[in-house]
NUGULO-750090 format. One line per 10 residues: number of its first residue (from 1); for each residue y, z, x of N, C-alpha, C. Coordinates in nm, 2 decimals. Layout:
N
NUM	Y,Z,X,Y,Z,X,Y,Z,X  ...
***
This chain:
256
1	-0.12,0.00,0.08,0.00,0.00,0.00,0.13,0.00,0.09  0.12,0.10,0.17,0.25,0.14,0.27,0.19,0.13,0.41  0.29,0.01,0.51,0.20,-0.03,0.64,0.35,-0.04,0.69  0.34,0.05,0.74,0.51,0.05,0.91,0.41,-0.01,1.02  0.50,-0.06,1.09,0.42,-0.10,1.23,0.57,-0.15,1.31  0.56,-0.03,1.42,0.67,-0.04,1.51,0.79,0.02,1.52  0.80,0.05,1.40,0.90,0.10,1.34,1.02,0.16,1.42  1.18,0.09,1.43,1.27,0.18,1.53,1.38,0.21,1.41  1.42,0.31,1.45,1.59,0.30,1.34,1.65,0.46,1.44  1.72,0.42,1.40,1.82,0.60,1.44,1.96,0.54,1.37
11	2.06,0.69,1.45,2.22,0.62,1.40,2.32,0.61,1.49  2.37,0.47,1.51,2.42,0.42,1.56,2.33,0.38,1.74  2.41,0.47,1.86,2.32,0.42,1.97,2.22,0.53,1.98  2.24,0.64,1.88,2.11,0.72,1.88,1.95,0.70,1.85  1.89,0.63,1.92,1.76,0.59,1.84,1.64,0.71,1.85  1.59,0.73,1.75,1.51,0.83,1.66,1.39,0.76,1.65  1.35,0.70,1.57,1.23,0.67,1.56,1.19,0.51,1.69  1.09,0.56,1.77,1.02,0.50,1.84,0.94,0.46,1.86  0.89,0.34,1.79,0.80,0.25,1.74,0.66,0.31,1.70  0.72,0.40,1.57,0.63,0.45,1.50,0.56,0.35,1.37
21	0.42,0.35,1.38,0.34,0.31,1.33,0.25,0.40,1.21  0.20,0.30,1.12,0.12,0.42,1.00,0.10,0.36,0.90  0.00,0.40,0.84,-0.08,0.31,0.69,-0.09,0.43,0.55  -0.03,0.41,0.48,-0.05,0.50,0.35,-0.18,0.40,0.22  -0.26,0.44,0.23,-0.35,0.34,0.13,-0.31,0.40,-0.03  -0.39,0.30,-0.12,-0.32,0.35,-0.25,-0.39,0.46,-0.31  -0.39,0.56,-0.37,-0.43,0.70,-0.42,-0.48,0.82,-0.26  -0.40,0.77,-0.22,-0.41,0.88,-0.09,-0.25,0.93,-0.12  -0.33,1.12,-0.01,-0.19,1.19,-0.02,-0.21,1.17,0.15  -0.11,1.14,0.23,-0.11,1.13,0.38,0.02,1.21,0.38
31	-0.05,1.33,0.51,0.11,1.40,0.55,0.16,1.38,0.64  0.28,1.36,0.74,0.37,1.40,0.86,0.39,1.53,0.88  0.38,1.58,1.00,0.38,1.71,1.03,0.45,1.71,1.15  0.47,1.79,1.20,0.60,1.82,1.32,0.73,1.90,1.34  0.73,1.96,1.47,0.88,2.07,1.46,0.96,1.94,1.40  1.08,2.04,1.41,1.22,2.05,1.34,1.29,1.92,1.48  1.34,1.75,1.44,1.35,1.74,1.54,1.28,1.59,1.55  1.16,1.61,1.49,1.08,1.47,1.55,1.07,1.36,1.49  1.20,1.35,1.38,1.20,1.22,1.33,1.12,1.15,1.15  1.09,1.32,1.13,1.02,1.27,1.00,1.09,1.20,0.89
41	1.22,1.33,0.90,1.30,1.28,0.81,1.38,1.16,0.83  1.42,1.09,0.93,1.45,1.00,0.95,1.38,0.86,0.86  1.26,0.89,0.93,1.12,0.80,0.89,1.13,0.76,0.72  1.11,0.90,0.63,1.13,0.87,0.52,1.27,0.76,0.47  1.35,0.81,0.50,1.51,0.76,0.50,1.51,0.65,0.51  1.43,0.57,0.63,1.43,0.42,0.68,1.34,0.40,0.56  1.20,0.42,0.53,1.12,0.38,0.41,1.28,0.34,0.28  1.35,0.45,0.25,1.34,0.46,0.13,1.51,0.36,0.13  1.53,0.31,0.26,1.66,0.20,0.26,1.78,0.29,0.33  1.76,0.40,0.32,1.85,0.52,0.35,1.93,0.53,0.49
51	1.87,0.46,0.60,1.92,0.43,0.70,1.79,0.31,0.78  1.93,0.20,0.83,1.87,0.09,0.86,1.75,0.10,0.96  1.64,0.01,0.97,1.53,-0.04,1.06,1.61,-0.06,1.17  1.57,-0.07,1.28,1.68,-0.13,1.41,1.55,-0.19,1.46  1.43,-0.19,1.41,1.33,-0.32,1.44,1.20,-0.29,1.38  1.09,-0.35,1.37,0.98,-0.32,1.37,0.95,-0.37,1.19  0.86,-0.31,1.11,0.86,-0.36,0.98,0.80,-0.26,0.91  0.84,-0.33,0.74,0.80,-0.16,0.64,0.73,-0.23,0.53  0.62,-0.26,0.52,0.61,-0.34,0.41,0.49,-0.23,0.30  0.56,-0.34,0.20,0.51,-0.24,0.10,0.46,-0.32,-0.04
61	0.36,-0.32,-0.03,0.29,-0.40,-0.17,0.31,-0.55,-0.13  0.32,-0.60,0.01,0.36,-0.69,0.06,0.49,-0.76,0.00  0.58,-0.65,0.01,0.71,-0.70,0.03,0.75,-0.59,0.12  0.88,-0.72,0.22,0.91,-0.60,0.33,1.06,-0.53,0.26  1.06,-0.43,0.28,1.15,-0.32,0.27,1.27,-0.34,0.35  1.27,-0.37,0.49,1.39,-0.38,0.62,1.46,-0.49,0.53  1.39,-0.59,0.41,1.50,-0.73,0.35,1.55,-0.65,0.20  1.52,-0.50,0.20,1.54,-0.47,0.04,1.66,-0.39,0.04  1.78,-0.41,-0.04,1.90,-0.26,-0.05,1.83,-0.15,-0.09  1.87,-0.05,-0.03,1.82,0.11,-0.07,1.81,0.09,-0.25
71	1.92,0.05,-0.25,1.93,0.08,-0.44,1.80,0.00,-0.54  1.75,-0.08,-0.49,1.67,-0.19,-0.54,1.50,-0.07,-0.50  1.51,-0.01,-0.42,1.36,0.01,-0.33,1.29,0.11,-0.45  1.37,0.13,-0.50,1.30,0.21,-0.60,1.21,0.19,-0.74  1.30,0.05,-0.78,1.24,-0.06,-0.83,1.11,-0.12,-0.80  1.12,-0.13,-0.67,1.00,-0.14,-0.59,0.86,-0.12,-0.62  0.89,-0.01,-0.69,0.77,0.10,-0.67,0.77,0.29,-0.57  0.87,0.29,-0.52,0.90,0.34,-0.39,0.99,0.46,-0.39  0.98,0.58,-0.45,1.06,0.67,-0.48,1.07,0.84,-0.39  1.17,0.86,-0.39,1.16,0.96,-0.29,1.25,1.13,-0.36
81	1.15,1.20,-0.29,1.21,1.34,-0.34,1.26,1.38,-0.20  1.44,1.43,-0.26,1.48,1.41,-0.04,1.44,1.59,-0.07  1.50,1.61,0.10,1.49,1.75,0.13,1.60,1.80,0.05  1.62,1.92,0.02,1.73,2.00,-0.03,1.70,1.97,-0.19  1.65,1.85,-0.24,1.64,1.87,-0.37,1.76,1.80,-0.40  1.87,1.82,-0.34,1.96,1.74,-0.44,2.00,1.71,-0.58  2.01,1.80,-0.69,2.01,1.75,-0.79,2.14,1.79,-0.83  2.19,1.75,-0.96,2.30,1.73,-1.01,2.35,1.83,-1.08  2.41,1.95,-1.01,2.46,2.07,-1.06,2.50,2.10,-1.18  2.59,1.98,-1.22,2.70,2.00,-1.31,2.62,1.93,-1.44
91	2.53,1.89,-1.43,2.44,1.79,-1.55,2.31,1.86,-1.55  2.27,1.84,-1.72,2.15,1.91,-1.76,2.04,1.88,-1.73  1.93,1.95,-1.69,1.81,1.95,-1.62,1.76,1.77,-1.70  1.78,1.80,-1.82,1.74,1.64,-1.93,1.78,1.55,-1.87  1.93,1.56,-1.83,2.01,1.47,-1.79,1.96,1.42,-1.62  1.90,1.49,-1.53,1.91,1.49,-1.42,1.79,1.42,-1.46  1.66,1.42,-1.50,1.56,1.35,-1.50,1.57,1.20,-1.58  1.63,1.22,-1.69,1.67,1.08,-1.66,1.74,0.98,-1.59  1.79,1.02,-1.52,1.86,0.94,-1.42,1.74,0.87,-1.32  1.65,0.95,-1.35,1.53,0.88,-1.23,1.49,0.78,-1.29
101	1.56,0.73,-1.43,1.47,0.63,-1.51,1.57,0.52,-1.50  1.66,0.47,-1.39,1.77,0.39,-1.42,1.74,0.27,-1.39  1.62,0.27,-1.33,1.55,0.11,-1.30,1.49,0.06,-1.38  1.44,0.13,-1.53,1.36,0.09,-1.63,1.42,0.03,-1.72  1.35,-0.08,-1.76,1.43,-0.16,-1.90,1.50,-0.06,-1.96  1.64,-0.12,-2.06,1.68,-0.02,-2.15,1.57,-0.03,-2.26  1.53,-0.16,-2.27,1.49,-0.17,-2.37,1.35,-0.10,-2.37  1.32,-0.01,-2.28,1.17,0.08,-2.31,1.22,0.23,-2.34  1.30,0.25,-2.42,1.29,0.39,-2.47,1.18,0.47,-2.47  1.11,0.41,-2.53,0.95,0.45,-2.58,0.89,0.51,-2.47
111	0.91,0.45,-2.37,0.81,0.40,-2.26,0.90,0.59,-2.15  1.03,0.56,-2.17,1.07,0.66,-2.13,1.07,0.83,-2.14  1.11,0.81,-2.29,1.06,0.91,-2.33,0.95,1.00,-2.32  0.80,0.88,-2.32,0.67,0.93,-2.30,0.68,0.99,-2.15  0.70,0.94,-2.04,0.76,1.00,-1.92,0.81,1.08,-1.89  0.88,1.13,-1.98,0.99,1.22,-2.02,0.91,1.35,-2.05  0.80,1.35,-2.15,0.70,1.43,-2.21,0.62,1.46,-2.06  0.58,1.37,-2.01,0.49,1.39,-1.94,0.51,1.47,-1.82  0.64,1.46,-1.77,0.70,1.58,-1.69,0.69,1.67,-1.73  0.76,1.74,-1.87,0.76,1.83,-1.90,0.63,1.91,-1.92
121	0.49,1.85,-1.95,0.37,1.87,-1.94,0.34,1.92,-1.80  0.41,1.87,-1.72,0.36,1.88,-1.57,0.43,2.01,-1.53  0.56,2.06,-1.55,0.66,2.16,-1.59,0.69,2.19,-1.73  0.63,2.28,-1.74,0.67,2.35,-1.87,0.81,2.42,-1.87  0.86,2.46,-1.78,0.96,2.52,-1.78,1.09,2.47,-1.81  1.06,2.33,-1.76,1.13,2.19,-1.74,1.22,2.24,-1.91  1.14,2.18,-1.99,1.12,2.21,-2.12,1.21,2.30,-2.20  1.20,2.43,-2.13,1.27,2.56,-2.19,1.40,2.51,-2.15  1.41,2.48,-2.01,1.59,2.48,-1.98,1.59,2.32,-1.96  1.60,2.26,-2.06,1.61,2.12,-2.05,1.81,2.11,-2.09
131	1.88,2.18,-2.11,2.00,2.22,-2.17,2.07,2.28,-2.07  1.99,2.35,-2.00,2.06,2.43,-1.87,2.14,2.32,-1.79  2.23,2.39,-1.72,2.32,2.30,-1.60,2.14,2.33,-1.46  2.17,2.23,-1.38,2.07,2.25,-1.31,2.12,2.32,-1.20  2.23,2.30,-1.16,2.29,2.39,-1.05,2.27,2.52,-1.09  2.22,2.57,-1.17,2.18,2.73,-1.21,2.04,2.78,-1.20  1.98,2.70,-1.23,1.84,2.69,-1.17,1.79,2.77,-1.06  1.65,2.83,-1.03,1.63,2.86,-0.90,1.57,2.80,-0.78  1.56,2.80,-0.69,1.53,2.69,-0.62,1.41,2.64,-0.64  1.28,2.71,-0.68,1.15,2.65,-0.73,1.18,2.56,-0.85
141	1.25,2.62,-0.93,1.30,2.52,-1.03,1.36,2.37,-1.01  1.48,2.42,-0.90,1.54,2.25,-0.85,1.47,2.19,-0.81  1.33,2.24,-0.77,1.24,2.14,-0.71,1.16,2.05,-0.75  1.12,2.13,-0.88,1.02,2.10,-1.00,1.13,1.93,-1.06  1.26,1.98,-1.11,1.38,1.89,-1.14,1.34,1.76,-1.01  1.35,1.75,-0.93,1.37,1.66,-0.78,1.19,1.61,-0.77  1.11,1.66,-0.81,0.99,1.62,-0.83,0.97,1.54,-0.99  1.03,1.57,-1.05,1.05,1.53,-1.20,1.09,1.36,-1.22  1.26,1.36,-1.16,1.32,1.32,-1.18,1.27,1.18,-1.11  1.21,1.19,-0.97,1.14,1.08,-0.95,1.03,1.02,-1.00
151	0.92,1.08,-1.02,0.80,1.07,-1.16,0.90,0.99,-1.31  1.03,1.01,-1.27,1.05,0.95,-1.43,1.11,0.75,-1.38  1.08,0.77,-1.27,1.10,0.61,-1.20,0.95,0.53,-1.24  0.86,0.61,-1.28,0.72,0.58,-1.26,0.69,0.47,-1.09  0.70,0.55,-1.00,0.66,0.46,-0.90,0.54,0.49,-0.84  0.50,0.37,-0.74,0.37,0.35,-0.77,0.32,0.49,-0.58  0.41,0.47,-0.55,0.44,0.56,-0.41,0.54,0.66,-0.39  0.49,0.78,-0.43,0.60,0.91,-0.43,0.62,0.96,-0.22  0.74,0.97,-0.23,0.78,1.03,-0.09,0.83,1.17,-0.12  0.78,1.25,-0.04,0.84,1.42,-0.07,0.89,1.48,0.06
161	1.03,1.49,0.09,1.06,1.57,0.22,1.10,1.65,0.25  0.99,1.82,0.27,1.01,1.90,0.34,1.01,1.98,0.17  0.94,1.92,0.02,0.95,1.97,-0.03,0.93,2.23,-0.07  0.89,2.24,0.04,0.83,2.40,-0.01,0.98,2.46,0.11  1.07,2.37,0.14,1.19,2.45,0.21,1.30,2.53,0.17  1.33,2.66,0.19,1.38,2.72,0.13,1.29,2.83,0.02  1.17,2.76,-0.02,1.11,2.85,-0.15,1.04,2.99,-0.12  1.04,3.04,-0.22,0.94,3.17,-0.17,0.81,3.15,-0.17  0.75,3.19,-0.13,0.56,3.17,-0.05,0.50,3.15,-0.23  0.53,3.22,-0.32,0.43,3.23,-0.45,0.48,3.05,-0.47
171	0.60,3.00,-0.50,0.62,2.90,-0.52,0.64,2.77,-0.48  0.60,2.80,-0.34,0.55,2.64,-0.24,0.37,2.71,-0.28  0.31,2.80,-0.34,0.16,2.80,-0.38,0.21,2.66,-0.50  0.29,2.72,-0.58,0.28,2.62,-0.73,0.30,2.50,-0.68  0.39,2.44,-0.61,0.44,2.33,-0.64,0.32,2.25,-0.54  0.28,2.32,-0.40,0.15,2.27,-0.35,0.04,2.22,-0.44  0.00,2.33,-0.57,-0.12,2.28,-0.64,-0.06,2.15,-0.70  0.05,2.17,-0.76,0.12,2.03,-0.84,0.09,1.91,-0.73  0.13,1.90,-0.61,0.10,1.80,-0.63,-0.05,1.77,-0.55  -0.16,1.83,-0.57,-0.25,1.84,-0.55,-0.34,1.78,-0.69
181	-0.25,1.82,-0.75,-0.30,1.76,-0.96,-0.28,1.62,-0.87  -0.14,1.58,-0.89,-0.09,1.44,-0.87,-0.19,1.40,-0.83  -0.18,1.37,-0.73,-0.30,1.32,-0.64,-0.44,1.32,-0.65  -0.50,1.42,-0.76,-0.63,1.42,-0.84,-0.64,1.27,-0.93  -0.47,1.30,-0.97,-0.49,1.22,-1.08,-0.43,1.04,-1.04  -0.46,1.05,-0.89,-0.43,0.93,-0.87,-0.31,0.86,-0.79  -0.20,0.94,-0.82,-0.04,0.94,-0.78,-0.10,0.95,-0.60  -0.04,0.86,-0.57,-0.01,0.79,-0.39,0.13,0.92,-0.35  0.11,0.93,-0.26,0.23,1.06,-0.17,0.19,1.02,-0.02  0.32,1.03,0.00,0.35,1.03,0.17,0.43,1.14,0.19
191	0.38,1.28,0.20,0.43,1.42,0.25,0.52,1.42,0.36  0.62,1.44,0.42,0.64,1.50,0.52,0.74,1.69,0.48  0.59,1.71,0.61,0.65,1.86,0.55,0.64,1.93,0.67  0.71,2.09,0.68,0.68,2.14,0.83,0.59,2.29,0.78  0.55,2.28,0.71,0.43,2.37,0.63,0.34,2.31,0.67  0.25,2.26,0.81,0.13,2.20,0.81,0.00,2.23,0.79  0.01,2.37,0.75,-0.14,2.42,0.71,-0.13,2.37,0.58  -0.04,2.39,0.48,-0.04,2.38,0.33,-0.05,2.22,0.29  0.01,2.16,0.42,0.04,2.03,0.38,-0.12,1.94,0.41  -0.20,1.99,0.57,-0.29,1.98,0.57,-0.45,2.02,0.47
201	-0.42,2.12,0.41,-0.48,2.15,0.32,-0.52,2.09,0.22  -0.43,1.98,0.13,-0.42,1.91,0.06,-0.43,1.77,0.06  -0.40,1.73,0.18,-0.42,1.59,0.22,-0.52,1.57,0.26  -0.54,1.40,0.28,-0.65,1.33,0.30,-0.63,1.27,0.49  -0.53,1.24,0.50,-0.51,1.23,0.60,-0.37,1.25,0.68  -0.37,1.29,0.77,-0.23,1.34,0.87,-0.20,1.24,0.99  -0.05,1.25,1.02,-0.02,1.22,1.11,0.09,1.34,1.16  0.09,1.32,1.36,0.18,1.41,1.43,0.27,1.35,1.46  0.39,1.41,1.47,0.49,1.31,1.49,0.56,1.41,1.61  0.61,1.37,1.70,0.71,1.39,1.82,0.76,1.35,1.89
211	0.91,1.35,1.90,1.03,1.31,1.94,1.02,1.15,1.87  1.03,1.15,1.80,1.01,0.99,1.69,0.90,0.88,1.78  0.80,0.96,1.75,0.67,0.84,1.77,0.58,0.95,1.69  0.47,0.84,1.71,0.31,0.92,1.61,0.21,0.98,1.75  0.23,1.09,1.76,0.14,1.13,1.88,-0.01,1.12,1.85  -0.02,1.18,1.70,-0.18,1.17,1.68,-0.20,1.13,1.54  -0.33,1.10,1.50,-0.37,1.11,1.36,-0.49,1.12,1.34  -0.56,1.15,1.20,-0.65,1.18,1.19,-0.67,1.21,1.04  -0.80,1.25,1.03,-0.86,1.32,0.88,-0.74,1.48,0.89  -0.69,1.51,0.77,-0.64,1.61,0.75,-0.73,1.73,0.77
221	-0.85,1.74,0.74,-0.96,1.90,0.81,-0.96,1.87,0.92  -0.94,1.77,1.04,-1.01,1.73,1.15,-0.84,1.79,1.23  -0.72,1.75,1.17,-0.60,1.78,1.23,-0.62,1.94,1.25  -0.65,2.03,1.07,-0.64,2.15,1.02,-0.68,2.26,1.12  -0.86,2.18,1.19,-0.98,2.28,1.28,-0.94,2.28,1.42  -0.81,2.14,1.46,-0.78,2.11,1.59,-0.75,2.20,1.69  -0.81,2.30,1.81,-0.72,2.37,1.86,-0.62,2.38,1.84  -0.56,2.26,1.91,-0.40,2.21,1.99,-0.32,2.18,1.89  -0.37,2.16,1.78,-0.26,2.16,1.64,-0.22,2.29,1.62  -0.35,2.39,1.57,-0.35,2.51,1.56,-0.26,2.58,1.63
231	-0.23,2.53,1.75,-0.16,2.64,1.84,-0.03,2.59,1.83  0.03,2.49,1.78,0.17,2.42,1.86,0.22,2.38,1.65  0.14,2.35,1.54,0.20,2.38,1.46,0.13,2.51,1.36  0.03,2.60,1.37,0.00,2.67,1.28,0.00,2.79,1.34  0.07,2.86,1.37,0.14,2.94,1.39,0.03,3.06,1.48  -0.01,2.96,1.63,-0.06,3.05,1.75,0.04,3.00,1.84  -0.03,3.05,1.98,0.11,3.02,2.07,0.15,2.87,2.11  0.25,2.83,2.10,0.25,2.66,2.11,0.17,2.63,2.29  0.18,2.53,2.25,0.13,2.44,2.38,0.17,2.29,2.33  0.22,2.20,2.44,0.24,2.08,2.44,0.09,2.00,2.36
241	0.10,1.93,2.29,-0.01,1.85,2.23,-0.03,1.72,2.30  0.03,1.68,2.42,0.10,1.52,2.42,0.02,1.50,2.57  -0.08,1.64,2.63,-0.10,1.61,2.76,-0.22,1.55,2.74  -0.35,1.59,2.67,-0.43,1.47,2.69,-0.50,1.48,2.55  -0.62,1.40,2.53,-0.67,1.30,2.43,-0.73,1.48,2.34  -0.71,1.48,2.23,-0.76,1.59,2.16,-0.88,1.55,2.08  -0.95,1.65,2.06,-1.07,1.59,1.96,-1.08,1.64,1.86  -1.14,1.53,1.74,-1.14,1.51,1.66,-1.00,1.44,1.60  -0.97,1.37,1.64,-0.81,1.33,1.60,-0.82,1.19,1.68  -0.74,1.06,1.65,-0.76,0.97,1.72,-0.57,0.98,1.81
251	-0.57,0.97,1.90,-0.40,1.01,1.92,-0.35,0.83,1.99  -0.26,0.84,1.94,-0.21,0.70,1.98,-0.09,0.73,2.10  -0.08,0.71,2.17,0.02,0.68,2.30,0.13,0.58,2.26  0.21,0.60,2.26,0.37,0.53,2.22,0.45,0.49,2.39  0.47,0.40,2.38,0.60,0.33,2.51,0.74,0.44,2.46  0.76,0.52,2.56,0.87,0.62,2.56,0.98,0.50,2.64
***
């Protein structure tokens, strides 16, 4: 579904991503994992139009992405939940999820609406304060809203960045199983998160990312059991991951 290969972008003469590479297939949840730093969020951003390719390619359902405006990408198929949540303070939780629907015919009300239900199924809470300003919300809430609001794009590839940041531990449990449903139920995700046990946990497969390249990849249990992961992202003592070939993981070597 989702095939980068090479991939450069940063901003301006800062370049960030270095010629990162990566395959998201369709009904897989695939995560990025990595300190604070290595380009994930970048990564998504170039996916989603957000800041330009400076080379390499993004193709997606075999169309490339690097020839698409950010505003069109979503149309696409291709929707993204950024970090921070972002939602629209001053406008009602109702109002903020429809807005994820602004690529859809007008003329599918129906079609919206049911969407519309089906979030709120997915959040019940959604529901209760569908009237509320969302800027009042708690932050598990804005998230639920920023998880919502893209689901109401119906796209065919959900992006989530750094979704369980800021939350309290009981509510990156919720929003982890949520989208662990998704993903049961079929929904395609490209995670990047710096939760890599939780993020590994759930996924099917992982990639490592440092200083904007793919250092390694692998089956997500195979990343999870990795010493050298364990120690450098799951919280034992770090060690460099980059000095030699780790196992059970395939690690790809990048032109620095």
């Amino acid at each position: 579904m989702l095939r980068i290969r090479n991939l450069q972008a940063g901003y301006g003469k800062l370049r960030v991503l270095r010629g990162v590479s990566l395959h998201v297939r369709a009904g897989e949840l695939v995560t990025i994992i990595g300190a604070n730093g290595a380009g994930k969020t970048t990564l998504l951003h170039t996916v989603a139009g957000l800041v330009p390719a400076q080379g390499g390619e993004i193709e997606f359902d075999g169309t490339d992405l690097t020839r698409v405006a950010a505003y069109s990408i979503v149309g696409h198929g291709c929707a993204l939940v950024p970090e921070g949540r972002q939602v629209f303070a001053v406008m009602s939780v109702e109002e903020n999820l429809l807005l994820g629907a602004y690529t859809r015919p007008t003329r599918d009300r129906a079609g919206v609406r049911e969407t519309l239900e089906s979030v709120y199924r997915l959040f019940p809470v959604l529901r209760e304060r569908r009237r509320q300003y969302a800027g009042t919300l708690s932050g598990g809430e804005q998230q639920m809203v920023a998880i919502g609001r893209a689901r109401m794009a119906q796209p065919r590839l959900l992006m989530l960045d750094e979704p369980s940041m800021g939350l309290a531990p009981l509510v990156v449990k919720d929003i982890f199983k949520t989208l662990a449903g998704l993903h049961a139920a079929g929904v395609t995700i490209l995670l990047v998160e710096q939760n890599a046990r939780a993020a590994l946990a759930i996924a099917d497969r992982g990639y490592v990312m440092e200083t904007g390249a793919i250092l390694m990849e692998g089956a997500a249990r195979d990343l999870l059991n990795n010493n050298d992961v364990q120690r450098a992202y799951l919280g034992k003592d770090y060690q460099s991951i980059g000095e030699r070939t780790l196992p059970g993981a395939e690690t790809q070597r990048q032109t620095r």
